[in-house]
N, C-alpha and C positions, 0 to 999 in steps of 0.2 A: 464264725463264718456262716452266713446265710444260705444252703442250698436251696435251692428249687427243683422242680421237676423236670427231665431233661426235655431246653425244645432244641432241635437239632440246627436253628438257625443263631443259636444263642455262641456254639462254638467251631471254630477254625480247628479241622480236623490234617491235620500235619506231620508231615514222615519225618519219625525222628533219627531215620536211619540214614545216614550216606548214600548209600549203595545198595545192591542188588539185593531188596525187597523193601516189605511196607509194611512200617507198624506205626500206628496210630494209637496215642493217648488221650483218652478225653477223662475229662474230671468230676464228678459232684454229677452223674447221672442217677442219681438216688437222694431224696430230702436224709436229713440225720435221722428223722423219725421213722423213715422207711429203712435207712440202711439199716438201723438197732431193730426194728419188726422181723425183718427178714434173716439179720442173724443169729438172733435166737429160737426163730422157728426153726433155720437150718441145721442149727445148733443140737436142739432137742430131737430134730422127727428124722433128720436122714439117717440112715442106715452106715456108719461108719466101721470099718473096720480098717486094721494094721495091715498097710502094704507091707506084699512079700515080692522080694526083687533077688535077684539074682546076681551077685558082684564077686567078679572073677574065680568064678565057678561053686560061691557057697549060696546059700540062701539068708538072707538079712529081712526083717521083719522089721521095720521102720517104726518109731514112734508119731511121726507123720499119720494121721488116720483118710482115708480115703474113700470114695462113693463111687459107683459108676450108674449112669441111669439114659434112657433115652426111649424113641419111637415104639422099637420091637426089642426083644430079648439079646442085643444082636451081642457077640462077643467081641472083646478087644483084649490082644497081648501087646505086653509090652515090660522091657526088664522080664523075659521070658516068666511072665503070670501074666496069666489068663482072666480076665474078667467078663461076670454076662451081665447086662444090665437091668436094669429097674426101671419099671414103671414109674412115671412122671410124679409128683405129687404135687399139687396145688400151688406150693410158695415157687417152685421151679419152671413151671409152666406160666407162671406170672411172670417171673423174673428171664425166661426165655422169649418170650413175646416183647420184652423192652429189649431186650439185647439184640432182638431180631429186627425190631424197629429203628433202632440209634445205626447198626451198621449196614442195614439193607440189604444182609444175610439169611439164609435160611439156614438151619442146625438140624440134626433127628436124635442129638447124646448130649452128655455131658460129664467131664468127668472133673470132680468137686475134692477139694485136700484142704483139712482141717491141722494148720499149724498151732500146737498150742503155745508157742513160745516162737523168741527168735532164735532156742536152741535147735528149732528146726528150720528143716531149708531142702534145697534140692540140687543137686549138682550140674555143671555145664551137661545140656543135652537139647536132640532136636528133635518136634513133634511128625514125624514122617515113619510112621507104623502105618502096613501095608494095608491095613483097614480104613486108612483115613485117605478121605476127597485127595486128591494129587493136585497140588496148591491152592486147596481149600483154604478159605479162611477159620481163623478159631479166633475166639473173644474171650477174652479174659477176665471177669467180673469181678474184684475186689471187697471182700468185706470186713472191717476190725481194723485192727491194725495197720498204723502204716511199713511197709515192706523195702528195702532197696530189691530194685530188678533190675540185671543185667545182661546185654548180649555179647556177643564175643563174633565177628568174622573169622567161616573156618579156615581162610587161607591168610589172610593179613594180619589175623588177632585182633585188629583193633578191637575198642569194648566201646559200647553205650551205655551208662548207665541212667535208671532212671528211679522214683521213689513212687508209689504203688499206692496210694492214701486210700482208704474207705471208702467205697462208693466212684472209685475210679475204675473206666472201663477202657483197658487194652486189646487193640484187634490186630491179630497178624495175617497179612493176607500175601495171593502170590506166593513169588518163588523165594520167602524169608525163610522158610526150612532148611533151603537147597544150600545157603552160603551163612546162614547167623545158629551158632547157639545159645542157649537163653539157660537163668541160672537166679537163684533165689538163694541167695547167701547167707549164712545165719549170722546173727546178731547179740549181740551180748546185754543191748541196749535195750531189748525189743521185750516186753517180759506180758504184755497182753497177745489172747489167740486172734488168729484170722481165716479167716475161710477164703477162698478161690474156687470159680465157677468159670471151669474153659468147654465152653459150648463148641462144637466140632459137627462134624459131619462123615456119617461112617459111609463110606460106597462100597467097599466090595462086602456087602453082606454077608454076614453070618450067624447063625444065632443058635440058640440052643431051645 
């Protein structure tokens, strides 16, 4: 399949959701030479370490590896652990400027999880930790692997589900927090890693 560079008149940007909010998939916003550039600079230089969460009252320390990075040092909890972020580096700052460009969003963070398999995954949850914008948008930057992604509505259950391909970029915007949770399931099938880049926006600062 032939990628190109993303031109924004090239794709029909379309809610894939029913109901009470908006997420948007677009596809192939990265050439394959750039998405393979990009993920193994992220691969190599970001700063990754084992999330530690907190599940019904123990501490679990995830094979999942994780980053946190943005504007200022600002801090974000969340699965009560605390993260303070990092300074920008180059391939992010790059890859923030596109993402900022394709959803006509501004971002100041980012926080980046490196699955090395589809042993790994992430359970039904929703991005509404009190540091984030209050129906801000987050953008979801896909690299490696293709992923199934699904949402769940928290009163009806319905699900959406959707498949996550390399160089595909997911935006949720509005009040998608307030009514969908969102969930990355593991896979048996899945046996190459993949990175994700959910660019965010912190308001109520804080920083260390």
């Amino acid at each position: 399949m032939n990628r190109n560079l993303f031109h924004q008149e090239q794709y029909t940007q379309k809610n894939v959701l029913p109901k009470d909010g908006s997420v948007e998939l677009i596809q192939n916003v990265l050439s394959l030479e750039q998405e393979s550039r990009f993920f193994h600079s992220l691969f190599s230089q970001i700063h990754w370490q084992s999330d530690e969460i907190q599940l019904f009252g123990k501490k679990i320390i995830t094979k999942r590896k994780v980053a946190w990075y943005g504007d200022e040092a600002y801090s974000y909890t969340y699965s009560h652990s605390t993260k303070v972020a990092l300074a920008w580096s180059s391939s992010l700052k790059e890859l923030k400027l596109l993402v900022e460009d394709i959803s006509k969003e501004s971002f100041n963070s980012c926080l980046l999880n490196l699955y090395h398999s589809g042993q790994e995954g992430m359970s039904w949850h929703a991005d509404n930790e009190k540091e984030l914008q209050k129906h801000g948008a987050i953008a979801s930057l896909s690299l490696g692997a293709e992923r199934k992604f699904s949402f769940k509505h928290k009163t009806t259950g319905e699900k959406v589900n959707l498949n996550l391909a390399g160089g595909s970029l997911l935006i949720m915007r509005g009040n998608t927090q307030d009514h969908w949770l969102h969930q990355l399931p593991k896979s048996k099938k899945v046996t190459s890693p993949r990175i994700n880049l959910t660019f965010r926006t912190i308001e109520n600062h804080s920083w260390q």
